[in-house]
Rosetta silent file (secondary structure, phi, psi, omega in degrees, C-alpha in Angstrom):
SEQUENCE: XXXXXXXXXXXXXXXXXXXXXXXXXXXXXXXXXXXXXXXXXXXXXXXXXXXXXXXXXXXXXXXXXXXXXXXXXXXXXXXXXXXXXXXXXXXXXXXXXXXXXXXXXXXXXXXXXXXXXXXXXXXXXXXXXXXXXXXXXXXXXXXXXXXXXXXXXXXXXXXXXXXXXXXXXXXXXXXXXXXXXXXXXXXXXXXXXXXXXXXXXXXXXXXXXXXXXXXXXXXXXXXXXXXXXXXXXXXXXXXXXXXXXXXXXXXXXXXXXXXXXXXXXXXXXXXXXXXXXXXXXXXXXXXXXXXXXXXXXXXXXXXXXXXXXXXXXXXXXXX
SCORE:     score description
SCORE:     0.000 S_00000001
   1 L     0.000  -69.087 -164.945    0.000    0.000    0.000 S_00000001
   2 L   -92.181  161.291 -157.095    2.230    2.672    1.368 S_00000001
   3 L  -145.172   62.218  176.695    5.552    2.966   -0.722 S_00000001
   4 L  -128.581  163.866 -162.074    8.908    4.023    1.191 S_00000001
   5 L  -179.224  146.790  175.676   11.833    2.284    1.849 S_00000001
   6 L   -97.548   28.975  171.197   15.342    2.852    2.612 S_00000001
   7 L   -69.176  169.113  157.663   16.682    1.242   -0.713 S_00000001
   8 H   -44.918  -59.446 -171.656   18.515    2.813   -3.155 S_00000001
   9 H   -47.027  -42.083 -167.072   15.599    3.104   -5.538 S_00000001
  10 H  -117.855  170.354  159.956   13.197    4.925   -2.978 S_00000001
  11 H    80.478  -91.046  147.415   13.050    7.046   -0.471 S_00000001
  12 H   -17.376  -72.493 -177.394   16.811    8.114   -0.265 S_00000001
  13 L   -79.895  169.469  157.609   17.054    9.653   -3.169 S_00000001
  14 L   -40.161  -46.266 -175.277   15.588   12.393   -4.446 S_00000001
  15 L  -127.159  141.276  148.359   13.577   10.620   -7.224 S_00000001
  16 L   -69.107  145.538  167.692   12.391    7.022   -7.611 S_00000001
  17 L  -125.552   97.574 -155.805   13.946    5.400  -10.141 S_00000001
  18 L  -109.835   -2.429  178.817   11.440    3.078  -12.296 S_00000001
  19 L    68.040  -86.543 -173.683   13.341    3.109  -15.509 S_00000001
  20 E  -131.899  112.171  156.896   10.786    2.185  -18.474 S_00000001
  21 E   -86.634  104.676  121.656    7.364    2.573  -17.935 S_00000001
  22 L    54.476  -19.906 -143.483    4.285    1.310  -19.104 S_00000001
  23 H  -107.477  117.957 -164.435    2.247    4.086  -20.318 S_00000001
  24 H    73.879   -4.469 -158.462   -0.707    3.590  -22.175 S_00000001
  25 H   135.609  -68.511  170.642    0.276    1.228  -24.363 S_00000001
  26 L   -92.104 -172.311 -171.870    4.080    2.109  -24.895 S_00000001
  27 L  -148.054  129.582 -135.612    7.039    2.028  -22.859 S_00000001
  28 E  -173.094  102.126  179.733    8.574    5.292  -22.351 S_00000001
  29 E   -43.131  161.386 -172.125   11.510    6.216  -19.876 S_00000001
  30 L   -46.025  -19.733 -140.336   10.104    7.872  -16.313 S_00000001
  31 L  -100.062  -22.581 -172.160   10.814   11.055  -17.635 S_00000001
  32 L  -100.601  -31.617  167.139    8.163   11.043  -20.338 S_00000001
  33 L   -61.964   77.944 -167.035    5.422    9.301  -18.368 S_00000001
  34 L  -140.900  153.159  169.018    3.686   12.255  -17.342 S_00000001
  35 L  -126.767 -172.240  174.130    0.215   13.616  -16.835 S_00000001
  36 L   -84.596  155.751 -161.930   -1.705   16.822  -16.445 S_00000001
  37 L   -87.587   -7.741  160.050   -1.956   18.578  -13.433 S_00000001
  38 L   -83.769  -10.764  179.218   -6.162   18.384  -14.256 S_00000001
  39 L   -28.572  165.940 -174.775   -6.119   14.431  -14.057 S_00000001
  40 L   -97.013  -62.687 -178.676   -9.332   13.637  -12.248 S_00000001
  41 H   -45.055  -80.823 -158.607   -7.472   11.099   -9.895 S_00000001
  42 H   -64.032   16.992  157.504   -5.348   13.940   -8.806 S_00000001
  43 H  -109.662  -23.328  176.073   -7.873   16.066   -7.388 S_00000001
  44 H  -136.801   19.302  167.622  -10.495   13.328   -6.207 S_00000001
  45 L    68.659   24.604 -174.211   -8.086   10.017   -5.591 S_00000001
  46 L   -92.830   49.688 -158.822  -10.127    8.242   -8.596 S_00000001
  47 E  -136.188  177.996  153.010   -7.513    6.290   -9.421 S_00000001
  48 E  -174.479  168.405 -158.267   -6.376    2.078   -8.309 S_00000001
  49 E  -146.089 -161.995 -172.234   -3.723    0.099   -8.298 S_00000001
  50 L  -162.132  155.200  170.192   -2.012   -3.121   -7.517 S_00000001
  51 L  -133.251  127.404 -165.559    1.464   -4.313   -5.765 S_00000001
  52 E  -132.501  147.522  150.962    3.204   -7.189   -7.266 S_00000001
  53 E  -110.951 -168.594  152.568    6.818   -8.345   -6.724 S_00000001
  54 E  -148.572  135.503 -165.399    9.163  -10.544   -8.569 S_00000001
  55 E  -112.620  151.189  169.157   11.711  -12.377   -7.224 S_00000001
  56 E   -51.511   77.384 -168.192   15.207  -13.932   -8.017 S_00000001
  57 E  -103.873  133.128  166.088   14.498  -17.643   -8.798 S_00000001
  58 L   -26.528  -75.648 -144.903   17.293  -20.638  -10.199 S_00000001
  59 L   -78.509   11.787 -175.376   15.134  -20.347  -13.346 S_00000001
  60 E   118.985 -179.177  173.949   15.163  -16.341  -13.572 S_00000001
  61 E   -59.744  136.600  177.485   12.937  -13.528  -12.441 S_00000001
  62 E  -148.003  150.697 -163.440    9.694  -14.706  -11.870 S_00000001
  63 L   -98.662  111.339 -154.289    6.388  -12.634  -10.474 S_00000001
  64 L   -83.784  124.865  168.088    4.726  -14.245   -7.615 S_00000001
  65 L    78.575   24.162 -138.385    0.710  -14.829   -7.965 S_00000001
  66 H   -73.854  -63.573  177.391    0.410  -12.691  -11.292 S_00000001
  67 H    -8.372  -83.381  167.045   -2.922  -13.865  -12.050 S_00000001
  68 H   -17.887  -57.975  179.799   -4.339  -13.316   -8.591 S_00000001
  69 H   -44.189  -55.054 -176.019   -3.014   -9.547   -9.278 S_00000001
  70 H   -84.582  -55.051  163.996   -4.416   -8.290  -12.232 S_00000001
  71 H    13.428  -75.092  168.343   -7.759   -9.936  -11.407 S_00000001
  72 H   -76.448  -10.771  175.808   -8.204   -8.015   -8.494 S_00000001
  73 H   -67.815  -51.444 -167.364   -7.145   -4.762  -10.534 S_00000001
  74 H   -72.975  -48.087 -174.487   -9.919   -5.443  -12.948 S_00000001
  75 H   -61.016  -26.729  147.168  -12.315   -6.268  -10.228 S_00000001
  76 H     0.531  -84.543 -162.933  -11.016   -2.539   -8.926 S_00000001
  77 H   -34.473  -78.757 -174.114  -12.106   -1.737  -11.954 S_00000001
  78 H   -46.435  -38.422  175.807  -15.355   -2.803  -11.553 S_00000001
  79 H   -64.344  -41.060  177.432  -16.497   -1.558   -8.179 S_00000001
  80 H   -86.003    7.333  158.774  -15.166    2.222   -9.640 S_00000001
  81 L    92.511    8.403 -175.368  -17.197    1.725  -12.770 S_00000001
  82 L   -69.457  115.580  169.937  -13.447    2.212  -14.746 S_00000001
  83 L  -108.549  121.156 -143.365  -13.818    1.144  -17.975 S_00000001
  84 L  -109.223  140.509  177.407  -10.104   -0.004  -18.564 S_00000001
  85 L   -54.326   -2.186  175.519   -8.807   -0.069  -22.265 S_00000001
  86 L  -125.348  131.893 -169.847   -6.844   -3.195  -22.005 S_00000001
  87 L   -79.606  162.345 -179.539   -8.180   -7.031  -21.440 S_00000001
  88 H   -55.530  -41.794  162.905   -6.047   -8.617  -18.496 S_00000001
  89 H   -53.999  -38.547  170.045   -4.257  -10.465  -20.657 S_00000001
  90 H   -67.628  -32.175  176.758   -2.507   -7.751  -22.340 S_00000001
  91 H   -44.426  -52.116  163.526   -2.287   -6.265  -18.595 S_00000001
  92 H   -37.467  -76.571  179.640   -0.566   -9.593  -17.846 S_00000001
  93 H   -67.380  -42.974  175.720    2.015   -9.587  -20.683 S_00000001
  94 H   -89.577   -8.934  162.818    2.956   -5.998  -20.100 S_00000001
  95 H   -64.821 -100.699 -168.034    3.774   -6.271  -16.236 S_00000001
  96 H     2.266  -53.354 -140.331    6.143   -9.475  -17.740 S_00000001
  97 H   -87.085  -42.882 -179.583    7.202   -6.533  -20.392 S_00000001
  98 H   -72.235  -50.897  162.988    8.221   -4.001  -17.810 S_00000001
  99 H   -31.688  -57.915 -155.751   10.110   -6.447  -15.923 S_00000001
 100 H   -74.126  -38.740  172.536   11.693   -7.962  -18.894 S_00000001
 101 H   -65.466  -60.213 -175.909   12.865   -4.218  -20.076 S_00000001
 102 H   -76.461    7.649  147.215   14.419   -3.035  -17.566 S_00000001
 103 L    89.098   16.995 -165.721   16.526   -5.629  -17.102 S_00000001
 104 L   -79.922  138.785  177.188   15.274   -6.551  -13.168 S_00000001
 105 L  -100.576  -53.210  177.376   15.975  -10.346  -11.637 S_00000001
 106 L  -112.327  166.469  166.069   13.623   -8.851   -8.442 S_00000001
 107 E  -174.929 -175.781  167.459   11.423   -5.791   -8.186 S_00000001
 108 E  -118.497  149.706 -166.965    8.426   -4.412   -7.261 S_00000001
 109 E  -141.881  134.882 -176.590    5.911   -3.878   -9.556 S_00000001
 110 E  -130.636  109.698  169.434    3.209   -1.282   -9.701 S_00000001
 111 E   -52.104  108.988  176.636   -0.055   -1.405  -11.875 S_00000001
 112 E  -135.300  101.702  153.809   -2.216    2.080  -12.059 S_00000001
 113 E   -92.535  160.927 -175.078   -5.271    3.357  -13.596 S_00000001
 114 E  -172.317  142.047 -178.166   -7.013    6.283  -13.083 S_00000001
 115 L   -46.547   93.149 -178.408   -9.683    8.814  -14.395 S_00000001
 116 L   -41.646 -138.630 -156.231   -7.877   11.585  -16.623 S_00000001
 117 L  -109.962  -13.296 -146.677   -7.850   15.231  -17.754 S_00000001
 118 L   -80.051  -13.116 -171.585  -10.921   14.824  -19.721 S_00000001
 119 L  -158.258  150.968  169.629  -13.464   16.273  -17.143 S_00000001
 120 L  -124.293   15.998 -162.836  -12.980   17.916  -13.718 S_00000001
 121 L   -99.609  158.992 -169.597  -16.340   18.021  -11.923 S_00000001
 122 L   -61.225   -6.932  166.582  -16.580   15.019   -8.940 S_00000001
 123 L  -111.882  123.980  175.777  -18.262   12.904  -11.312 S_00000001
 124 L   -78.401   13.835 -145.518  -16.144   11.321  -13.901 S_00000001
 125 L  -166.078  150.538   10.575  -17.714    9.483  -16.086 S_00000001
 126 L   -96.756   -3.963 -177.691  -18.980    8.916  -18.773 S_00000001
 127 L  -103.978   90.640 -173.347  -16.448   10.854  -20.945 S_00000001
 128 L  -156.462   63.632 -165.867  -13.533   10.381  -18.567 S_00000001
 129 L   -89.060  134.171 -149.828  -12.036    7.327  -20.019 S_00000001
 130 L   -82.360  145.502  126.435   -9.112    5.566  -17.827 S_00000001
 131 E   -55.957  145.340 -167.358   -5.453    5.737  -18.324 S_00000001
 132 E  -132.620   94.484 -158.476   -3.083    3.295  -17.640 S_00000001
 133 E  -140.507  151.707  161.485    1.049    2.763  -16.590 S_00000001
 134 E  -127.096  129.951  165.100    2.624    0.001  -14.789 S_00000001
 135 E  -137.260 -163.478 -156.469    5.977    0.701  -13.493 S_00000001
 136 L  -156.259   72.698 -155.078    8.902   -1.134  -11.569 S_00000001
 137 L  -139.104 -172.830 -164.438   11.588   -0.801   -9.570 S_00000001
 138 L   -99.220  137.365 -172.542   13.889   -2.518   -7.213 S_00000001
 139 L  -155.925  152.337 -177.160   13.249   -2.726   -3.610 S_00000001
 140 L   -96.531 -147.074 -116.211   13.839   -4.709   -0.110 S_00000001
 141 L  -103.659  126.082  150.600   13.066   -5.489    2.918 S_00000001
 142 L   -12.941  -77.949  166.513    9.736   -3.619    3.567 S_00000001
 143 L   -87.020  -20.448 -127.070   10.465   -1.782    7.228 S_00000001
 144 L   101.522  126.249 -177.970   13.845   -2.988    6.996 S_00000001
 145 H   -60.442  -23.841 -168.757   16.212   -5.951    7.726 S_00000001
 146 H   -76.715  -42.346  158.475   16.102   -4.942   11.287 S_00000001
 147 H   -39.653  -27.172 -125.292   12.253   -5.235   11.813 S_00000001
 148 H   -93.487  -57.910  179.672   12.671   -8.295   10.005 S_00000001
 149 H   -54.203  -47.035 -163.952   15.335   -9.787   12.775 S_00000001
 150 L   -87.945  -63.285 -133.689   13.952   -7.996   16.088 S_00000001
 151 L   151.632  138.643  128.630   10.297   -7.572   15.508 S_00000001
 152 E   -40.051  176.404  167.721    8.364   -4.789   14.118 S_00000001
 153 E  -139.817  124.362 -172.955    7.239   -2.063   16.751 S_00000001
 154 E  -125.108  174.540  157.802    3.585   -1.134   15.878 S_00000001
 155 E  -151.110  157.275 -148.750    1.315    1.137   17.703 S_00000001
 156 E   -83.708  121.797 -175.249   -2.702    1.239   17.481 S_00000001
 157 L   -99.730  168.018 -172.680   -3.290    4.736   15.720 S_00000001
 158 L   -72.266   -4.095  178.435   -5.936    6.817   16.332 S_00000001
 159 L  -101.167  126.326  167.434   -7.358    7.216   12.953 S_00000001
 160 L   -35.005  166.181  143.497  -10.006    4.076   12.163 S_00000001
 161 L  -101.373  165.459 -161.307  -10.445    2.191    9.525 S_00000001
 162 L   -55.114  141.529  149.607  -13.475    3.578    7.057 S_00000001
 163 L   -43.959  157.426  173.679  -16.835    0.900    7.132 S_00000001
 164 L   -80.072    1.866  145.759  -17.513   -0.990    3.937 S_00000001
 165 L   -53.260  -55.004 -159.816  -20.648    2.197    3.704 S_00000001
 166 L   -76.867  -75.894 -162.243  -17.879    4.732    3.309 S_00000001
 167 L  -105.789  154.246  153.160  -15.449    3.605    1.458 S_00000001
 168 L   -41.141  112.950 -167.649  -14.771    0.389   -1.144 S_00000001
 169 L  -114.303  -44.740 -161.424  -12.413   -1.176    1.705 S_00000001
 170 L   -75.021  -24.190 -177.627  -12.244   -4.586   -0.939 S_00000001
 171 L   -94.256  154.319  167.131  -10.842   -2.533   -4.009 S_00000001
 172 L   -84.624   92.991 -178.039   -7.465   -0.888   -4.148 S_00000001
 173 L  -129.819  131.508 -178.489   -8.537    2.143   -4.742 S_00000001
 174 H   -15.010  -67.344  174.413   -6.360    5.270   -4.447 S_00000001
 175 H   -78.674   11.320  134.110   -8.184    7.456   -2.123 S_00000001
 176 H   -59.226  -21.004  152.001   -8.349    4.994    0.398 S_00000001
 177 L   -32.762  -32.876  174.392   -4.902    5.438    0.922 S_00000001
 178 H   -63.130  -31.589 -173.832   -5.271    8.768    2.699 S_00000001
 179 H   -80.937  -21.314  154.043   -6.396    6.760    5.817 S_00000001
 180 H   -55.775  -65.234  165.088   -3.179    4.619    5.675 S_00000001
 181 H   -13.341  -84.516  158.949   -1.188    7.892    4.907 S_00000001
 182 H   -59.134  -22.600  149.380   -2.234    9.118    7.922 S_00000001
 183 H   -34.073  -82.751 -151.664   -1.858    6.147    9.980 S_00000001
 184 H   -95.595   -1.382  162.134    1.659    5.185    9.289 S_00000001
 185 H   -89.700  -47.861 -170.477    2.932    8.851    9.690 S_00000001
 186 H   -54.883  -39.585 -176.230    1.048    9.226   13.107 S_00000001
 187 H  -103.544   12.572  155.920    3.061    6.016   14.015 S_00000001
 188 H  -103.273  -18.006  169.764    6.420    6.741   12.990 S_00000001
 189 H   -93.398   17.293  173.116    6.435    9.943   14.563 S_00000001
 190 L  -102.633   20.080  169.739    5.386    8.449   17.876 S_00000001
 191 L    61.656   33.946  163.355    8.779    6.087   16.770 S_00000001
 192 L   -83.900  157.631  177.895    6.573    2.884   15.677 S_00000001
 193 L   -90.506  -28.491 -160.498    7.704    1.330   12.331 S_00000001
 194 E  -145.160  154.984 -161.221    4.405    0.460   11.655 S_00000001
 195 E  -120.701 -172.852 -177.861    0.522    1.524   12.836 S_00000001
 196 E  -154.846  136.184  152.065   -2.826   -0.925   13.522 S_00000001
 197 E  -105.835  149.699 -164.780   -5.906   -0.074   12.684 S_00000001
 198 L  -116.285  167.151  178.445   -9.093   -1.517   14.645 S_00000001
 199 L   -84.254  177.110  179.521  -12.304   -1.040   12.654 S_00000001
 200 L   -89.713   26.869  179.118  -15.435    1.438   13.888 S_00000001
 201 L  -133.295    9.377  174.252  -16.889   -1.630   16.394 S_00000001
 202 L    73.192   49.103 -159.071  -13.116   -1.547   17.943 S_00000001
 203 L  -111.333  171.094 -173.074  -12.238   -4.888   16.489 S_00000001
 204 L  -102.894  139.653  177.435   -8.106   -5.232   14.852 S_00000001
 205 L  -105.424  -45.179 -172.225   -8.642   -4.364   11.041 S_00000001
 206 E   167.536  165.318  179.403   -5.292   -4.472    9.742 S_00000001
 207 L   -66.641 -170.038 -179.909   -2.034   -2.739    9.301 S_00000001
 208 L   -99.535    9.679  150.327   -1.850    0.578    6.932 S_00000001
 209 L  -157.329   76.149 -170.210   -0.715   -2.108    4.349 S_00000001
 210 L  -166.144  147.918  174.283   -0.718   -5.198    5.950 S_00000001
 211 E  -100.429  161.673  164.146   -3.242   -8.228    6.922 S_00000001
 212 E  -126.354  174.440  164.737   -2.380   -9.563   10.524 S_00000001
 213 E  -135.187  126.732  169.922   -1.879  -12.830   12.157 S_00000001
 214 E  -120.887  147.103  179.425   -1.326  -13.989   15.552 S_00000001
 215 E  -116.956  147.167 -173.213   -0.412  -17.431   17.279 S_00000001
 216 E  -144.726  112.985 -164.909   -1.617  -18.596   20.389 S_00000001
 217 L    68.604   -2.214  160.537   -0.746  -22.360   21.694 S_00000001
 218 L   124.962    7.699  174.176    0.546  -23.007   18.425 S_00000001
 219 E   -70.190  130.122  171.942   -2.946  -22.183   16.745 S_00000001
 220 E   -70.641  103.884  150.125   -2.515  -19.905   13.792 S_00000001
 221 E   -64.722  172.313  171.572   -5.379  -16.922   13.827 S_00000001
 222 L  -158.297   87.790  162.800   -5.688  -14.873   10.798 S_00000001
 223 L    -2.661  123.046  140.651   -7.704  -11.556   11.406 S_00000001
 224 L   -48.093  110.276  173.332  -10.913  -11.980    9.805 S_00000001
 225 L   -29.212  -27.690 -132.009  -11.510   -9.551    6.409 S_00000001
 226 L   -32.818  -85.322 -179.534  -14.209   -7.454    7.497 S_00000001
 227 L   -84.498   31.967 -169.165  -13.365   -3.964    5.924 S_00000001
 228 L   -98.166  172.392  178.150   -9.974   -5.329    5.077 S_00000001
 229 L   -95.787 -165.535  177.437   -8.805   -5.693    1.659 S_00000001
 230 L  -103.003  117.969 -162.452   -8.525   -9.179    0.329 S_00000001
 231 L   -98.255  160.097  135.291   -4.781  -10.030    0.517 S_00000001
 232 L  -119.846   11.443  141.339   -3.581  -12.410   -1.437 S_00000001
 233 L   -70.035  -29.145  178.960   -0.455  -12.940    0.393 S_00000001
 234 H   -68.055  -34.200  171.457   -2.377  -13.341    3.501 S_00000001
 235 H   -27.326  -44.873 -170.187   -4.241  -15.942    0.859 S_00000001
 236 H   -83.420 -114.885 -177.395   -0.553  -17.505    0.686 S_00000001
 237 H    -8.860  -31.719   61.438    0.434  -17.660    4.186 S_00000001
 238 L    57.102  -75.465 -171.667   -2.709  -19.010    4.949 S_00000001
 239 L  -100.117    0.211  155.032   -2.329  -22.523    2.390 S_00000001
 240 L  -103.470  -41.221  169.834    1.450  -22.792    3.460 S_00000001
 241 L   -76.321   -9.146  178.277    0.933  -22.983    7.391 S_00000001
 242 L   -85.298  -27.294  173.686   -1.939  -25.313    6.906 S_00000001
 243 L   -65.882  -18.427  172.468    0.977  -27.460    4.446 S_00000001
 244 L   -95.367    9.315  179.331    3.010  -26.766    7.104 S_00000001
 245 L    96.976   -3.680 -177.698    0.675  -28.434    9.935 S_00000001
 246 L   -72.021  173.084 -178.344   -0.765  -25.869   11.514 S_00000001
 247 E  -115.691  122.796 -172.105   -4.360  -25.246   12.615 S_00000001
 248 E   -97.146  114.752  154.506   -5.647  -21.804   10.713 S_00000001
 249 E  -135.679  143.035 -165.129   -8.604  -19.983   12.404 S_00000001
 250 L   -83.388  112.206  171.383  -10.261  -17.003   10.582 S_00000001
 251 L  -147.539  176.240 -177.927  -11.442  -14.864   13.548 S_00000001
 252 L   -80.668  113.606 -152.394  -12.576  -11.317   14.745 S_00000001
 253 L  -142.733  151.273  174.987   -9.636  -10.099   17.474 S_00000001
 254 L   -91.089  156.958  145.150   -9.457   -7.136   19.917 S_00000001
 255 L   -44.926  -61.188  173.261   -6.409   -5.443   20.484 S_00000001
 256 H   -19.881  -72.527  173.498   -5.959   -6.976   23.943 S_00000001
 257 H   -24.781  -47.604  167.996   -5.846  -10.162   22.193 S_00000001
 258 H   -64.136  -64.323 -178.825   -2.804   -9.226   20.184 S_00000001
 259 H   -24.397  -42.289 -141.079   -1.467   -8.218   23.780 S_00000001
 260 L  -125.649   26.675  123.489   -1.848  -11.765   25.225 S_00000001
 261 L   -22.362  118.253 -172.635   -0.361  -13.163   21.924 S_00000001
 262 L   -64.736  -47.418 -164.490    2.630  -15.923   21.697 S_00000001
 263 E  -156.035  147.859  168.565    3.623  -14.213   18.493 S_00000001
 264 E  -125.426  167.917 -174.877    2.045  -11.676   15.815 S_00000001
 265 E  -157.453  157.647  138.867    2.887  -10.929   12.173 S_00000001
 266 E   -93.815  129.705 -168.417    2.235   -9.052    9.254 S_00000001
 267 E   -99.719  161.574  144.197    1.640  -10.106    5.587 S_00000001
 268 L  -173.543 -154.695 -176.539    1.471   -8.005    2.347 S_00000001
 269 L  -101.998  -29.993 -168.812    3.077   -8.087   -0.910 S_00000001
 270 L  -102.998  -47.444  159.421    5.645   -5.522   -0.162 S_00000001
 271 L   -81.693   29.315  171.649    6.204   -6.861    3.880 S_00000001
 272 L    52.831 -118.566  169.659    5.807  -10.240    2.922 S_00000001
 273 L   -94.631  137.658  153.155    5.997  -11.664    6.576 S_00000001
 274 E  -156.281  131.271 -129.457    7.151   -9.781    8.950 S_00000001
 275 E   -76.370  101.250  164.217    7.759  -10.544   12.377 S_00000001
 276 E   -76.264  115.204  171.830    5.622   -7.879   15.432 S_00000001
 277 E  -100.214  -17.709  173.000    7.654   -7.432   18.701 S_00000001
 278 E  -145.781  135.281 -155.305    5.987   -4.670   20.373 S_00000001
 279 E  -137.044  120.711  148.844    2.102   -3.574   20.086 S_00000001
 280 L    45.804   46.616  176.455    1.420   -0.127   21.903 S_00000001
 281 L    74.333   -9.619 -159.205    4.743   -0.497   24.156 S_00000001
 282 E   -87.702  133.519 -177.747    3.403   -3.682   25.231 S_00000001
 283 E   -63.652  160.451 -164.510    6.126   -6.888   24.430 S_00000001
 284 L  -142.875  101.247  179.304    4.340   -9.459   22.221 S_00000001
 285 L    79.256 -106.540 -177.669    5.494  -13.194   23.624 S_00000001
 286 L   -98.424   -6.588 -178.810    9.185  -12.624   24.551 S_00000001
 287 L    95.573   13.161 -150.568    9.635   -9.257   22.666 S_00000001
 288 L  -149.576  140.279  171.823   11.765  -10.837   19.774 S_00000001
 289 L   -49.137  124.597 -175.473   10.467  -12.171   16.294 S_00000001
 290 L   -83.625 -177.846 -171.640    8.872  -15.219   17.090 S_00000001
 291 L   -41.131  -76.600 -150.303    9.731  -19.409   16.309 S_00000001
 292 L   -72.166  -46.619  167.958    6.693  -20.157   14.598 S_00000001
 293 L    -8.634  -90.327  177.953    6.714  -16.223   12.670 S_00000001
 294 L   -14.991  -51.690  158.478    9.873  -17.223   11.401 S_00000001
 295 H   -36.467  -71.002 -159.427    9.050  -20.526   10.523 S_00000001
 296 H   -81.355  -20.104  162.922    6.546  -19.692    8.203 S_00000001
 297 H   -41.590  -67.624 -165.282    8.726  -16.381    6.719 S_00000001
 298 H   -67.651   -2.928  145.530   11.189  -19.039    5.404 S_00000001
 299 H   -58.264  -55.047 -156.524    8.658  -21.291    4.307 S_00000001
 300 H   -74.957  -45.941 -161.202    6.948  -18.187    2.357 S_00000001
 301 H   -79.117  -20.288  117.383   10.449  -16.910    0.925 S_00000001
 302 H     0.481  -60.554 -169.867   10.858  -20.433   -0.344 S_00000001
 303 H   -84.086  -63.623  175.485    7.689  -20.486   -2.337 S_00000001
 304 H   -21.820  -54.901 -176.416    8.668  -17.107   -3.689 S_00000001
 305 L   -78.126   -2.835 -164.596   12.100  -18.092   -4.681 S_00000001
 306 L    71.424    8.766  163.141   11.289  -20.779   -6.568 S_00000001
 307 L   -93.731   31.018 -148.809   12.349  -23.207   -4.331 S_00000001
 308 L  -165.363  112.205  174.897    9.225  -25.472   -3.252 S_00000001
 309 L   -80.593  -29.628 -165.727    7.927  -26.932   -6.443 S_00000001
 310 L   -65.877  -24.367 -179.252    4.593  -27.831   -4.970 S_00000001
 311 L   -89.606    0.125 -144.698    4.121  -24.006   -5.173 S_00000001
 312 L   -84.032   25.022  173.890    5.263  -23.613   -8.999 S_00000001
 313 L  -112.030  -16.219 -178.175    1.901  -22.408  -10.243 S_00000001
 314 L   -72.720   -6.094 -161.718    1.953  -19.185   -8.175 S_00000001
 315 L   -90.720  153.198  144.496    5.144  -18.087  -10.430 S_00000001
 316 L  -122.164  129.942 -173.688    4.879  -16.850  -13.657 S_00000001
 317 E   -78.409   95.351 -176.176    8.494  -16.891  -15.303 S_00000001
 318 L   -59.847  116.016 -171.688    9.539  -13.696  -16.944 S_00000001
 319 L  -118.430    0.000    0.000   11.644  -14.875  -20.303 S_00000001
């Protein structure tokens, strides 16, 4: 969801650096891939997306879960009434295409449409017809290798997340993003890496780009969707601890809960797993990434990597 990091590519520098874009149709260094300062999305957030990686595999780069991806882009589509100018398949073949240009063995790869220049009044449509860029660039460890080792540090922030009334909470859609925004600044500048959001009945919804999980007796939980999006890494994590023996229960969780937790985690596409050591000052098991976390990271980065054949339909192999 949110998209900083203390890689080379982001963040640091001055500029991202995405190489060859995507746009429209062609592929056209970052420099050219530009829009008008009247876009509709950039005045009312009318825009969605997608987060993909690809990873370093023996057989080459390959994009974990591709399918899964654009799918859920088009169903995007469909909840914001975006009628998008490309069938999935071509969507498909040009994330492969950006990859494949720019010469990346991993990256991250980001899918965007969004209502243009063509009209400015709050309703776009119908002569507003969507635009389209995917771009791509290389990036790590999520929070950081150190969350990765210790533990995250989260803390619960104070803004909710929106009801399934307010907002589309199941589509990726741009202007949901403001409530993450705000989230994940309010909890790094109270010196959390990362924030939790509880829903409007006080229930845990989810990170500001993250699904959660917690274990208790060795029972896996996995945070119930309500307003959540639909990961499909938590999807993954999910069908590899039940391969890995565990017992997976879908439930509704309090904060508290997380409190009195052996071990919590986070999923996404860009923190994969990653390991929670402290929730709202409070230590979470021993205060250290836990066994079972851990476990199942190096299980997931496995599947990823191309090393676990049983998973070799999730890949699609960039040639």
């Amino acid at each position: 969801m949110a998209t900083e990091t203390k890689t080379k590519s982001v963040g640091g520098d001055s500029k991202m650096k995405a190489g060859l874009i995507w746009f429209n149709g062609q592929m056209v260094p970052q420099e050219e891939a530009k829009v008008s300062v009247l876009t509709h999305a950039l005045h009312y957030g009318t825009s969605i997306f997608e987060g993909l990686r690809a990873y370093n595999t023996p057989q080459g780069p390959a994009i974990f879960r591709l399918q899964e991806h654009t799918e859920r882009f088009f169903h995007s589509a469909k909840v914001m009434m975006f009628e998008l100018p490309f069938s999935p398949e071509q969507i498909n073949q040009a994330i492969q295409e950006v990859v494949r240009a720019n010469g990346y063995t991993s990256c991250y790869i980001r899918p965007l449409a969004w209502m243009g220049a063509h009209t400015l009044g709050v309703n776009p449509l119908p002569n507003n017809p969507a635009e389209v860029m995917i771009a791509a660039w290389e990036w790590g460890t999520y929070l950081g290798e150190e969350a990765v080792r210790k533990g995250a540090r989260l803390i619960t922030s104070s803004w909710a997340r929106f009801p399934a009334n307010v907002m589309p909470g199941k589509a990726k859609v741009g202007g949901n993003y403001v409530n993450s925004a705000l989230a994940r600044v309010e909890a790094q500048q109270a010196g959390a890496d990362e924030a939790l959001l509880l829903d409007k009945e006080g229930f845990v919804a989810e990170g500001s780009g993250e699904n959660i999980f917690f274990i208790r007796h060795g029972v896996l939980y996995a945070v119930e969707h309500s307003v959540n999006l639909m990961g499909i890494t938590r999807d993954s994590v999910i069908t590899i601890a039940r391969d890995l023996g565990y017992e997976v229960r879908e439930v509704r969780a309090t904060r508290d809960q997380l409190y009195m937790a052996d071990e919590v985690f986070m999923v996404g596409t860009a923190a994969e797993v990653t390991p929670v050591s402290y929730l709202d000052h409070r230590a979470i098991g021993t205060g250290k990434a836990g066994e079972h976390t851990m476990k199942i990271r190096a299980a997931y980065m496995d599947v990823v990597h191309g090393k676990n054949p049983k998973y070799a339909a999730w890949l699609t192999y960039v040639k």
